[in-house]
PDB file of N, CA, C and O in Angstrom:
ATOM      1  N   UNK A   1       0.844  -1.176   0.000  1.00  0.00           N
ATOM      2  CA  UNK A   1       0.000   0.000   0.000  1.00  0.00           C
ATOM      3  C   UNK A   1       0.894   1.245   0.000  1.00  0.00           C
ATOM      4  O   UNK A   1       1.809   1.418   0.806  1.00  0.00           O
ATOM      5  N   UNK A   2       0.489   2.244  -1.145  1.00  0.00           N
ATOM      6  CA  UNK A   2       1.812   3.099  -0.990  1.00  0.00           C
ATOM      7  C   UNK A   2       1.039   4.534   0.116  1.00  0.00           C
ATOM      8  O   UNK A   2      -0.139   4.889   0.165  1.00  0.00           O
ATOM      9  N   UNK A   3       2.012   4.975   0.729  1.00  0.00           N
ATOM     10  CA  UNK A   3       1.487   6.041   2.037  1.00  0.00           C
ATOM     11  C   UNK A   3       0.446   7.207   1.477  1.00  0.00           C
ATOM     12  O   UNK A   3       0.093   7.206   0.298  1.00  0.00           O
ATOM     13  N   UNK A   4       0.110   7.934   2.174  1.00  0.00           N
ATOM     14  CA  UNK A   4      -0.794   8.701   2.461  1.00  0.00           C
ATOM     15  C   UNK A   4      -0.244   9.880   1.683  1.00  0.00           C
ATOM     16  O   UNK A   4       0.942  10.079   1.945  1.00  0.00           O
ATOM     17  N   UNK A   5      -0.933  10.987   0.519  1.00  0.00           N
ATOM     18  CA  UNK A   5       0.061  11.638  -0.103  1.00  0.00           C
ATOM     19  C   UNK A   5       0.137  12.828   1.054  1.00  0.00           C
ATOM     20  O   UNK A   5       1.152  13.468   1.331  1.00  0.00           O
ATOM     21  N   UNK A   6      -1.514  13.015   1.823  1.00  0.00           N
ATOM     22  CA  UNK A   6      -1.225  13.985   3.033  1.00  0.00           C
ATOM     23  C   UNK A   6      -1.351  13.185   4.127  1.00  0.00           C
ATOM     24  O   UNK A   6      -1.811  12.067   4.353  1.00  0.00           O
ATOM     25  N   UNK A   7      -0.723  14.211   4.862  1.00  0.00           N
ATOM     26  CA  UNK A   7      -0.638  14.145   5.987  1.00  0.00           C
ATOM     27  C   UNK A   7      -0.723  14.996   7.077  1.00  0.00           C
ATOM     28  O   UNK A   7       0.375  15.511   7.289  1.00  0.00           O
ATOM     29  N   UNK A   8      -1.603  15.361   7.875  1.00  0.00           N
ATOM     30  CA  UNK A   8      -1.833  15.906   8.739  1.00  0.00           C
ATOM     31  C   UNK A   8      -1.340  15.913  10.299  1.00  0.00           C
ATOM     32  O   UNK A   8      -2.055  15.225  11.029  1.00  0.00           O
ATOM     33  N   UNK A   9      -0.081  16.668  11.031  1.00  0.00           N
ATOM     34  CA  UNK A   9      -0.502  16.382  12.342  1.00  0.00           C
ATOM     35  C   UNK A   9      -0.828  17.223  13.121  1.00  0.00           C
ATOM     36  O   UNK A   9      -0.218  18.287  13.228  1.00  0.00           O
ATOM     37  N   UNK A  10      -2.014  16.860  13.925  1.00  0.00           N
ATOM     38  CA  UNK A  10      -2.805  17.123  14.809  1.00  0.00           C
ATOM     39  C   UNK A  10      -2.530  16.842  16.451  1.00  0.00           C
ATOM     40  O   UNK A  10      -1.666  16.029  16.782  1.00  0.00           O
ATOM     41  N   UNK A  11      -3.119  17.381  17.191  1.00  0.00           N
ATOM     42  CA  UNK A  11      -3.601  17.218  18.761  1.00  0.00           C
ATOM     43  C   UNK A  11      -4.781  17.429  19.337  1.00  0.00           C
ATOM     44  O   UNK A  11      -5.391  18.480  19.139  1.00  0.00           O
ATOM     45  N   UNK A  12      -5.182  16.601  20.006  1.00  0.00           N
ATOM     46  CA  UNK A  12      -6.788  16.752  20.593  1.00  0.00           C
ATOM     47  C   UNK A  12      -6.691  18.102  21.110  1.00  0.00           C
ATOM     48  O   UNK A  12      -5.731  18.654  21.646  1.00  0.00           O
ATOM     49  N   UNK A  13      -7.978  18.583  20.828  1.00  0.00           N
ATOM     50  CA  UNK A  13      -8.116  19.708  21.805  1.00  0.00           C
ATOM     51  C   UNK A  13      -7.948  21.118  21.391  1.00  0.00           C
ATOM     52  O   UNK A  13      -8.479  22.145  21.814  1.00  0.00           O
ATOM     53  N   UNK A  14      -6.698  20.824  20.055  1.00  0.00           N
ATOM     54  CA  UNK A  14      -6.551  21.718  19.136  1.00  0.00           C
ATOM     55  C   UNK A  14      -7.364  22.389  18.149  1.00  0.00           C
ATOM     56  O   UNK A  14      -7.359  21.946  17.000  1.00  0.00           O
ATOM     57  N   UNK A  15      -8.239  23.655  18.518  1.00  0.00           N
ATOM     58  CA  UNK A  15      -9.028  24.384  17.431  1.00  0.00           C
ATOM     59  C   UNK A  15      -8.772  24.347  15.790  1.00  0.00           C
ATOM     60  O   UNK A  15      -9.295  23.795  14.822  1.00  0.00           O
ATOM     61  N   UNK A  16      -7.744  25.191  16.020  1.00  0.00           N
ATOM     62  CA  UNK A  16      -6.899  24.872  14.722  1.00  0.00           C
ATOM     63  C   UNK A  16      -6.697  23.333  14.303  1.00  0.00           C
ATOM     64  O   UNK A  16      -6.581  23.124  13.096  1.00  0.00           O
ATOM     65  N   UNK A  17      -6.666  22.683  14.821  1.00  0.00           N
ATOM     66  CA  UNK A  17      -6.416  21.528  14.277  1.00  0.00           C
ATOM     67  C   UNK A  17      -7.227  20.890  13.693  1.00  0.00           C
ATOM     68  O   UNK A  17      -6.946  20.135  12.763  1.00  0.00           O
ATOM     69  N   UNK A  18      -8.803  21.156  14.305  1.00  0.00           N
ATOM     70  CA  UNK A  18     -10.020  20.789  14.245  1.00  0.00           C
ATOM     71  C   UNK A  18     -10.750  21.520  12.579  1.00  0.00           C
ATOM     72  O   UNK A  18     -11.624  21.122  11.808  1.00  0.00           O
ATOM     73  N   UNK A  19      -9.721  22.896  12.611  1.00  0.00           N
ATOM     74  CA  UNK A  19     -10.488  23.248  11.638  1.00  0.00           C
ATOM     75  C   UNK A  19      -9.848  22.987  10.074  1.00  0.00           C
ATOM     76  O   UNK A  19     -10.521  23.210   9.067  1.00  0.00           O
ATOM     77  N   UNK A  20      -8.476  22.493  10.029  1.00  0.00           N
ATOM     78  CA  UNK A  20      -7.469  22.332   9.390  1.00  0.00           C
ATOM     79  C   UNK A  20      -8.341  20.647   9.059  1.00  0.00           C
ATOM     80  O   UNK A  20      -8.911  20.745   7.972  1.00  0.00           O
ATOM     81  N   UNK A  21      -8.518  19.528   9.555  1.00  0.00           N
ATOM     82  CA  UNK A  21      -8.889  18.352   9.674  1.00  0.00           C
ATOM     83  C   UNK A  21     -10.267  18.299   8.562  1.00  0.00           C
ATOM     84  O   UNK A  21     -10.486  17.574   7.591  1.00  0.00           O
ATOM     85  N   UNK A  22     -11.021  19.358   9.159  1.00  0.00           N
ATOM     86  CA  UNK A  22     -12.323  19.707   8.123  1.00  0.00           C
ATOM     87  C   UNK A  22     -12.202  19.812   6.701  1.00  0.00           C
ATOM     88  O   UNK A  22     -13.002  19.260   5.947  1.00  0.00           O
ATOM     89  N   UNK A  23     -10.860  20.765   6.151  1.00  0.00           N
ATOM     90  CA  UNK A  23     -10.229  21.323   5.119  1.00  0.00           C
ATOM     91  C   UNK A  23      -9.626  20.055   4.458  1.00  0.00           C
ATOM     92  O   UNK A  23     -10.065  19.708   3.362  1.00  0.00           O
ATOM     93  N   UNK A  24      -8.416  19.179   5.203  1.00  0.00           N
ATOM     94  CA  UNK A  24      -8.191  18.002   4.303  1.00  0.00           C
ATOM     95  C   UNK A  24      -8.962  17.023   3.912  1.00  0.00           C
ATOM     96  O   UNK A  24      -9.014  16.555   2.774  1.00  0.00           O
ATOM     97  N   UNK A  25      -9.697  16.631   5.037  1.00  0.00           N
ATOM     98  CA  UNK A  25     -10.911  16.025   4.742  1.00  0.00           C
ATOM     99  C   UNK A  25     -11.675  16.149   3.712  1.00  0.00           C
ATOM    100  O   UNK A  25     -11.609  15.154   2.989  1.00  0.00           O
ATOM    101  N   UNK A  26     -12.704  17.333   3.163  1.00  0.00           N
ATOM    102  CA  UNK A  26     -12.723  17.967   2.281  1.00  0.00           C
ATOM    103  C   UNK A  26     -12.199  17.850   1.420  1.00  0.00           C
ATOM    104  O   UNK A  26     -12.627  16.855   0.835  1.00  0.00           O
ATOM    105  N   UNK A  27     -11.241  18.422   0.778  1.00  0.00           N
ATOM    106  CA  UNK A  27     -10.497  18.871  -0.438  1.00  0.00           C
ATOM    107  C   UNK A  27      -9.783  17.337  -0.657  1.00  0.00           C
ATOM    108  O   UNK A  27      -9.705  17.272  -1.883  1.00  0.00           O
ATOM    109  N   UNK A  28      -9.230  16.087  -0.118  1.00  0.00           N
ATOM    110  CA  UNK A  28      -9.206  15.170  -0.129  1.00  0.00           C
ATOM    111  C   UNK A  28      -9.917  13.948  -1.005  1.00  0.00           C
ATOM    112  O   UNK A  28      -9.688  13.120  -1.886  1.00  0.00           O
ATOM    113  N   UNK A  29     -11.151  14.543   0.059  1.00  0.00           N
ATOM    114  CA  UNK A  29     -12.028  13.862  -0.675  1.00  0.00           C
ATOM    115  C   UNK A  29     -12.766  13.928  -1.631  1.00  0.00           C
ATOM    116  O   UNK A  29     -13.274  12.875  -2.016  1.00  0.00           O
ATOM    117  N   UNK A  30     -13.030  14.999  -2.232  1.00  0.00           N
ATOM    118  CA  UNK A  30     -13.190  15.515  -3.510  1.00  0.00           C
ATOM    119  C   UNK A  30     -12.239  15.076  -4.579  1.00  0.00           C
ATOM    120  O   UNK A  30     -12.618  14.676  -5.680  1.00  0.00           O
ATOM    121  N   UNK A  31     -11.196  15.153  -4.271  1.00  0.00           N
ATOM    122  CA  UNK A  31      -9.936  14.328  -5.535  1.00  0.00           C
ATOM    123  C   UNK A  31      -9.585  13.168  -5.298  1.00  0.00           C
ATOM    124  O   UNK A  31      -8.671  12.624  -5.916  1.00  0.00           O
ATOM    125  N   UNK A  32     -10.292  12.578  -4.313  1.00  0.00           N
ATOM    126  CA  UNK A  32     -10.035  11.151  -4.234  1.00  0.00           C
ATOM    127  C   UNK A  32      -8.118  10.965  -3.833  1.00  0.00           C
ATOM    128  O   UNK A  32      -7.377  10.117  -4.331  1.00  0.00           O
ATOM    129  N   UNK A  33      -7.786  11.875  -2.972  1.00  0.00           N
ATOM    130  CA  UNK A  33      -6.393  11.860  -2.521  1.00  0.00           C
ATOM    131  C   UNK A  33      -6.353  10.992  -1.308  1.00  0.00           C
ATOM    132  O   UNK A  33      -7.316  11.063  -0.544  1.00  0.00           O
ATOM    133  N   UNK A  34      -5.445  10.243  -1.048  1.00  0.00           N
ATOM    134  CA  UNK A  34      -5.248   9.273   0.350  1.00  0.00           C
ATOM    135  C   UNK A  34      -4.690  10.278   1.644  1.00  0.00           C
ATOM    136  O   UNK A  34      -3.656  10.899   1.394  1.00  0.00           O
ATOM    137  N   UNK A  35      -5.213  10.449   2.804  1.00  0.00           N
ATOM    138  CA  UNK A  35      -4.712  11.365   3.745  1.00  0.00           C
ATOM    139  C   UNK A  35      -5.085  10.583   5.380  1.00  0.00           C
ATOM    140  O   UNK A  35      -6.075  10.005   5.827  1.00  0.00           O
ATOM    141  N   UNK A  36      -3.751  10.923   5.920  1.00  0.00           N
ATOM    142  CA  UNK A  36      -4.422  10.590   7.349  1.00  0.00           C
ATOM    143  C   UNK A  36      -3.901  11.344   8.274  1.00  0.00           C
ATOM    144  O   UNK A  36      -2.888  12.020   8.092  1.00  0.00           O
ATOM    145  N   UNK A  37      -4.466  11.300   9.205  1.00  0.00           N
ATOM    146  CA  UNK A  37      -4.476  12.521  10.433  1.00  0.00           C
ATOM    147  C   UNK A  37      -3.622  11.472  11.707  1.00  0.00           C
ATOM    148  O   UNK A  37      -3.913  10.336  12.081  1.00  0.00           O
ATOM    149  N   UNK A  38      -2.491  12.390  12.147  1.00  0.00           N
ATOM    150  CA  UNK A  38      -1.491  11.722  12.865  1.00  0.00           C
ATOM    151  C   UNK A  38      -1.554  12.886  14.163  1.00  0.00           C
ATOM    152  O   UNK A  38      -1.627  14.112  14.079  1.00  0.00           O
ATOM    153  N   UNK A  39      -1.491  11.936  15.479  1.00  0.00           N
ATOM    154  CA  UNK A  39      -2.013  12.652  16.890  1.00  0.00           C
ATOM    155  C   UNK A  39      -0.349  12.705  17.330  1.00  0.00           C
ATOM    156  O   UNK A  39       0.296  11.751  17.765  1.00  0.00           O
ATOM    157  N   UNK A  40       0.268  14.427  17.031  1.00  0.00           N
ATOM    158  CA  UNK A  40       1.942  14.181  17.735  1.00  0.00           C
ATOM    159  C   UNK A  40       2.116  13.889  19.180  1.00  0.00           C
ATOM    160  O   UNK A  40       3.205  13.996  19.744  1.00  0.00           O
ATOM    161  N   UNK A  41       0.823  13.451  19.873  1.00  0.00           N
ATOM    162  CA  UNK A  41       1.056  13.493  21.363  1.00  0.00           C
ATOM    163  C   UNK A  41       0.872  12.049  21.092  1.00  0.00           C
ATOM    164  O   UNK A  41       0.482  11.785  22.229  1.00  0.00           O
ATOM    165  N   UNK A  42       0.841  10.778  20.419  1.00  0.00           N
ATOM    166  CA  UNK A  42       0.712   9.667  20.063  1.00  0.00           C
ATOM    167  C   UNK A  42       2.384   9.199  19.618  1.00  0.00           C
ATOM    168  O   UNK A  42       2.630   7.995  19.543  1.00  0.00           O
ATOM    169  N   UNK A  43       3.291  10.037  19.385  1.00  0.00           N
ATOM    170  CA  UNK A  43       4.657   9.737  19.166  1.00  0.00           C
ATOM    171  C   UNK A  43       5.268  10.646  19.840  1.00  0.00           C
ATOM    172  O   UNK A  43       5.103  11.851  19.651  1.00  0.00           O
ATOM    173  N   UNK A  44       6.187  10.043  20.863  1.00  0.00           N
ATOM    174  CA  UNK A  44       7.455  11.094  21.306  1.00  0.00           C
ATOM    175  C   UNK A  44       8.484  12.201  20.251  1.00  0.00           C
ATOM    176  O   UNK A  44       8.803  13.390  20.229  1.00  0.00           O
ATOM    177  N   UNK A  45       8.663  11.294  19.669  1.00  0.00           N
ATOM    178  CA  UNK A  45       9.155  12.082  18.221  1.00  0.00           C
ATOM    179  C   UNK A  45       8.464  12.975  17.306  1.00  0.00           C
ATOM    180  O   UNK A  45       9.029  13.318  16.268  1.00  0.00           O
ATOM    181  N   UNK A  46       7.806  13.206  17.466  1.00  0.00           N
ATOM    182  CA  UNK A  46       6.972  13.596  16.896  1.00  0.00           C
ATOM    183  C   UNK A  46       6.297  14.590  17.574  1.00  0.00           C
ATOM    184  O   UNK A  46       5.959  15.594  16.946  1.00  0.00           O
ATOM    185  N   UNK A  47       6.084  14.502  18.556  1.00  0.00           N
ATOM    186  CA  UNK A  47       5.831  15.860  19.844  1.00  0.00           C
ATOM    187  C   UNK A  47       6.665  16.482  20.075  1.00  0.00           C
ATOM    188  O   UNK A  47       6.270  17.633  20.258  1.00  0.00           O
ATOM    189  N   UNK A  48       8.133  16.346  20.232  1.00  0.00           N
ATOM    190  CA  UNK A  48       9.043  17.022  20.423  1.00  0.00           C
ATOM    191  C   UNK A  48       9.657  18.044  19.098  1.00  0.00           C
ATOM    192  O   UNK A  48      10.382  19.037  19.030  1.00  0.00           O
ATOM    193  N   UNK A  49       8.965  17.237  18.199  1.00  0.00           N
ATOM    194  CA  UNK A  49       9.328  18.141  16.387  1.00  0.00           C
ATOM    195  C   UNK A  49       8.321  19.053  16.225  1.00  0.00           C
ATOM    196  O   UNK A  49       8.728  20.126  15.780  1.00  0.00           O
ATOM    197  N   UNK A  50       7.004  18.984  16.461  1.00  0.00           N
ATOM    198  CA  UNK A  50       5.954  19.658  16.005  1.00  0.00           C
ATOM    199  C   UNK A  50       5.067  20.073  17.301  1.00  0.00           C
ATOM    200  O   UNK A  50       3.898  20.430  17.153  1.00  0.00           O
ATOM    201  N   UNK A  51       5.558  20.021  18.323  1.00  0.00           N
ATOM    202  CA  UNK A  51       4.319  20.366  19.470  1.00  0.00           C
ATOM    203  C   UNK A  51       3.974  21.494  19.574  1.00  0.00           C
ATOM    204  O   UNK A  51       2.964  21.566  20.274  1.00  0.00           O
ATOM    205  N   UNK A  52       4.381  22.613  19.152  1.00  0.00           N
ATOM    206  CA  UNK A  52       4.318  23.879  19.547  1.00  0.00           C
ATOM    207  C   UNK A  52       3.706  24.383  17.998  1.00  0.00           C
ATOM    208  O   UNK A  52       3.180  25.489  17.870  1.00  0.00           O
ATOM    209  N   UNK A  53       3.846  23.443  16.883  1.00  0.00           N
ATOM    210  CA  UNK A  53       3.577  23.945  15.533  1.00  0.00           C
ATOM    211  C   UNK A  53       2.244  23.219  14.896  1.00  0.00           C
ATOM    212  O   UNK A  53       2.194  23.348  13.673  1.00  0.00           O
ATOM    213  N   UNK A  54       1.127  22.463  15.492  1.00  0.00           N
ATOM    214  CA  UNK A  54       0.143  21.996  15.019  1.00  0.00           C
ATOM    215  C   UNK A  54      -0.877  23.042  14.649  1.00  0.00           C
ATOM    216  O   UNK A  54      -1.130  24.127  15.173  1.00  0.00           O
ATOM    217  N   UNK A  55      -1.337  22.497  13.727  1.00  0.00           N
ATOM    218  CA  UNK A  55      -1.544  21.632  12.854  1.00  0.00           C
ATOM    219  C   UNK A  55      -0.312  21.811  11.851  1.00  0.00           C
ATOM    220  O   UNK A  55      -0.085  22.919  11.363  1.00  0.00           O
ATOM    221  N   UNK A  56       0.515  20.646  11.539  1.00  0.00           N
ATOM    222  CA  UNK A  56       1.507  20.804  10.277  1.00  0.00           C
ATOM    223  C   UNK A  56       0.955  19.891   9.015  1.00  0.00           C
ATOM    224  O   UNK A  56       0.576  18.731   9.177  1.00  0.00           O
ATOM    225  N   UNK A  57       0.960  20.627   7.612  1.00  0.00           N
ATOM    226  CA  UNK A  57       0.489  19.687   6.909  1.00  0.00           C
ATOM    227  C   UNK A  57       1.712  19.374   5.859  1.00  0.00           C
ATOM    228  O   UNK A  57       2.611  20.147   5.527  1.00  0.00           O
ATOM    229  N   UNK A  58       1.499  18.065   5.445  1.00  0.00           N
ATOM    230  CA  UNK A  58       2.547  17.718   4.883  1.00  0.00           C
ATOM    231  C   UNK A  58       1.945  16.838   3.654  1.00  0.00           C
ATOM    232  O   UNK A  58       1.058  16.001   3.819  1.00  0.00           O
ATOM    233  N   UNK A  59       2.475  17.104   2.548  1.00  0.00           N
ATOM    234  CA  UNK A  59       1.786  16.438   1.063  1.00  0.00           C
ATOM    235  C   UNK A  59       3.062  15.963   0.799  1.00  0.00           C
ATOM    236  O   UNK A  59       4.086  16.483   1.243  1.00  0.00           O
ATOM    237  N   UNK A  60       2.996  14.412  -0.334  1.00  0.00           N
ATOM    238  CA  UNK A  60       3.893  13.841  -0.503  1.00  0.00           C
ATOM    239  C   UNK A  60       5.235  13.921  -0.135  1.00  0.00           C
ATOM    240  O   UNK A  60       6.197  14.116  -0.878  1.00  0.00           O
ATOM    241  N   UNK A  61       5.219  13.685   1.562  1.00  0.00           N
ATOM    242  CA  UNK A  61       6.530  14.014   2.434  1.00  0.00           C
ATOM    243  C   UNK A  61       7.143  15.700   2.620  1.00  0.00           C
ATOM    244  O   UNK A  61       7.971  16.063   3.455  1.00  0.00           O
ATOM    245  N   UNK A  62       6.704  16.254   1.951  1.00  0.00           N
ATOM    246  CA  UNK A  62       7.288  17.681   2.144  1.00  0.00           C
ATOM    247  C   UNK A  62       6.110  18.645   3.286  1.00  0.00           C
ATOM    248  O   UNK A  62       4.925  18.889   3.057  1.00  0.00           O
ATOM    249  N   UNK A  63       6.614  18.891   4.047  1.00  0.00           N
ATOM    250  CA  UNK A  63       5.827  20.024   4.965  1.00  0.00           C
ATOM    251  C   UNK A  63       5.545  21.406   4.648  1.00  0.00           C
ATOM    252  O   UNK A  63       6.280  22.341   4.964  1.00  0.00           O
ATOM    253  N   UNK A  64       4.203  21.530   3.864  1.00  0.00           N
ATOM    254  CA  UNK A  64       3.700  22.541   2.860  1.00  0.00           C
ATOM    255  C   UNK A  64       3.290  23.606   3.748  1.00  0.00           C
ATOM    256  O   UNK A  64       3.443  24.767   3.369  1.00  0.00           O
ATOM    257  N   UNK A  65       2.592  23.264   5.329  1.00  0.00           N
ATOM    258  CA  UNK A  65       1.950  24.703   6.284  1.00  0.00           C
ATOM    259  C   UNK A  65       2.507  24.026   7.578  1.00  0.00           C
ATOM    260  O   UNK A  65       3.106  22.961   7.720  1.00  0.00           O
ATOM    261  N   UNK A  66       2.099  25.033   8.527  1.00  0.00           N
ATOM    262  CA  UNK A  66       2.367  24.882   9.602  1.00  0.00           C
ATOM    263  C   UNK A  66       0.918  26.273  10.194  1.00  0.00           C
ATOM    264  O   UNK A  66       0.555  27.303   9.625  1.00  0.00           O
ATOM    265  N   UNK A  67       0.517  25.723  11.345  1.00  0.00           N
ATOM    266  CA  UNK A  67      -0.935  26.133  12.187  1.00  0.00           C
ATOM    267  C   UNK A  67      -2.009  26.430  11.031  1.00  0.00           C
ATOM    268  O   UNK A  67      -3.063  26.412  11.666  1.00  0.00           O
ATOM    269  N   UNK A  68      -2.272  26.641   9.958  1.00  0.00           N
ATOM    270  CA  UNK A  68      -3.202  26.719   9.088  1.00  0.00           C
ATOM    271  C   UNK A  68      -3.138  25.838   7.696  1.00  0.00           C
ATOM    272  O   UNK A  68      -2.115  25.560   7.070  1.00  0.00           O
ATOM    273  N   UNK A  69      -4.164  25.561   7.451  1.00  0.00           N
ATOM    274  CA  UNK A  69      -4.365  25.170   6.291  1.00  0.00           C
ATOM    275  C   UNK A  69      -4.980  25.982   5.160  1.00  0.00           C
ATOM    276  O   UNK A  69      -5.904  26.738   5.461  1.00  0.00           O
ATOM    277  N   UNK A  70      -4.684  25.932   4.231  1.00  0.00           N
ATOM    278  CA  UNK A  70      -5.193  27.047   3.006  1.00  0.00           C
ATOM    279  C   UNK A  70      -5.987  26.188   1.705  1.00  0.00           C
ATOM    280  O   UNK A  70      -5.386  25.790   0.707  1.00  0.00           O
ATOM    281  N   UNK A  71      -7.104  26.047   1.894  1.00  0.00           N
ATOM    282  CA  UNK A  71      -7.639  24.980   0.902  1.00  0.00           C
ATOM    283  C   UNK A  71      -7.272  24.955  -0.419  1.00  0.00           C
ATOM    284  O   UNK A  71      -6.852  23.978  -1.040  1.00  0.00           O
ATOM    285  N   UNK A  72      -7.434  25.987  -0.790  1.00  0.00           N
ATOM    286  CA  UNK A  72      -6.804  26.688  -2.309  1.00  0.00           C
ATOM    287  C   UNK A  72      -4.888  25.861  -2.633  1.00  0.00           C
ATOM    288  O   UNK A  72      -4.363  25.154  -3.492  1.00  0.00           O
ATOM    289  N   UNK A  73      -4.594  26.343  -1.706  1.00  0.00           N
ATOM    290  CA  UNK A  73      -3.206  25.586  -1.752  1.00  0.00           C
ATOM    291  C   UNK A  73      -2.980  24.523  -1.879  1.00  0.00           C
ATOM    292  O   UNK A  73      -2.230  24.045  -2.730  1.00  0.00           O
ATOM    293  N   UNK A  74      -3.766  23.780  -0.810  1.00  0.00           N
ATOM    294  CA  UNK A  74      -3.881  22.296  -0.836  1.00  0.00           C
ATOM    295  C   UNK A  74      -4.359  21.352  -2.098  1.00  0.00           C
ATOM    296  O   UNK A  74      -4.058  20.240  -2.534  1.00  0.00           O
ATOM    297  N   UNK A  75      -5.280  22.423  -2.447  1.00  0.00           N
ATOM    298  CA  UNK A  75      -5.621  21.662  -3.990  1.00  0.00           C
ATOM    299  C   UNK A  75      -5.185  22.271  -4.987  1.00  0.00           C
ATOM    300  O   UNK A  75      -5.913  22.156  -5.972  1.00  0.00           O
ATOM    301  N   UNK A  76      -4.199  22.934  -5.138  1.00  0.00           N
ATOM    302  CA  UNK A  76      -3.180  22.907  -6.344  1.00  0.00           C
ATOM    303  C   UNK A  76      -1.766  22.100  -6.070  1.00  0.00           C
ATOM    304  O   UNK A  76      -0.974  21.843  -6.976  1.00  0.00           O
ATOM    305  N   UNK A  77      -1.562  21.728  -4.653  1.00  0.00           N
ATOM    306  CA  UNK A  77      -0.422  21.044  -4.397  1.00  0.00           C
ATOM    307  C   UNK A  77      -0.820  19.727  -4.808  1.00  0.00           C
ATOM    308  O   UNK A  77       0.027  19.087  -5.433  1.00  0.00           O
ATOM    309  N   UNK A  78      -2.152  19.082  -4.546  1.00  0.00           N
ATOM    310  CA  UNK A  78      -2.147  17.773  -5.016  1.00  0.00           C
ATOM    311  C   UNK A  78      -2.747  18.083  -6.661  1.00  0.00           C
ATOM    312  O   UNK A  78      -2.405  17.274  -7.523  1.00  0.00           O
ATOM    313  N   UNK A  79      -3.365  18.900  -6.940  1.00  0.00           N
ATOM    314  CA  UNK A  79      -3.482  18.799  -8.406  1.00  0.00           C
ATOM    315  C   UNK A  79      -2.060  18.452  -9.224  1.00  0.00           C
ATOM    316  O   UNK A  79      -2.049  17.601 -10.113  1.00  0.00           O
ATOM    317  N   UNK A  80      -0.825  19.221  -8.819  1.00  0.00           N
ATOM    318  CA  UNK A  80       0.101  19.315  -9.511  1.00  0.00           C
ATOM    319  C   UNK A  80       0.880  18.088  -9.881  1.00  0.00           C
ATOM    320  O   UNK A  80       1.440  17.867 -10.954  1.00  0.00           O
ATOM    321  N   UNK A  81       0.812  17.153  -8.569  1.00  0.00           N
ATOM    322  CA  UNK A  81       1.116  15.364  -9.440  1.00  0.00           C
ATOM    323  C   UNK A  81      -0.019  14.796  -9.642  1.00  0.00           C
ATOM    324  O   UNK A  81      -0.148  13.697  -9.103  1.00  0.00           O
ATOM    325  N   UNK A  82      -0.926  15.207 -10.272  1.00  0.00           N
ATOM    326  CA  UNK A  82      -1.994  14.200 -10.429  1.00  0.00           C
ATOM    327  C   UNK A  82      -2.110  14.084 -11.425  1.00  0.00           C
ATOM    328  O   UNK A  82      -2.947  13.293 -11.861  1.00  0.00           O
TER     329      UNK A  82
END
């Protein structure tokens, strides 16, 4: 199964995160793009890289935002390998 082209990480509790989640979700699913939502308080590594910077979004491995998501963006970043 090849990975997720986004990727989202998130934290409970997080507004922003909540509203960023809505947006990939969305725009995702409309292009039929693979995405999953990753909790950095669920990896040590991963909390210590991004805890202070959620929501970070990341499309085919590259980290495109950090605390917002921009829908418009998001769907020209995955339009562009599709």
């Amino acid at each position: 199964m090849a990975p997720a082209r986004v990727r989202l990480l998130t934290r409970v509790g997080c507004h922003l995160c909540e509203d960023a989640e809505r947006i990939v979700e969305r725009t995702c699913s409309a292009l039929g793009a693979t995405y999953e939502m990753v909790d950095v308080d669920t990896d040590p590594a991963l909390r210590a890289e991004y805890s202070d910077h959620v929501p970070v979004l990341m499309v085919d491995g590259a980290v495109r935002s950090r605390w917002f998501v921009d829908e418009a963006a998001l769907l020209t970043w995955l339009e562009e390998k599709s």
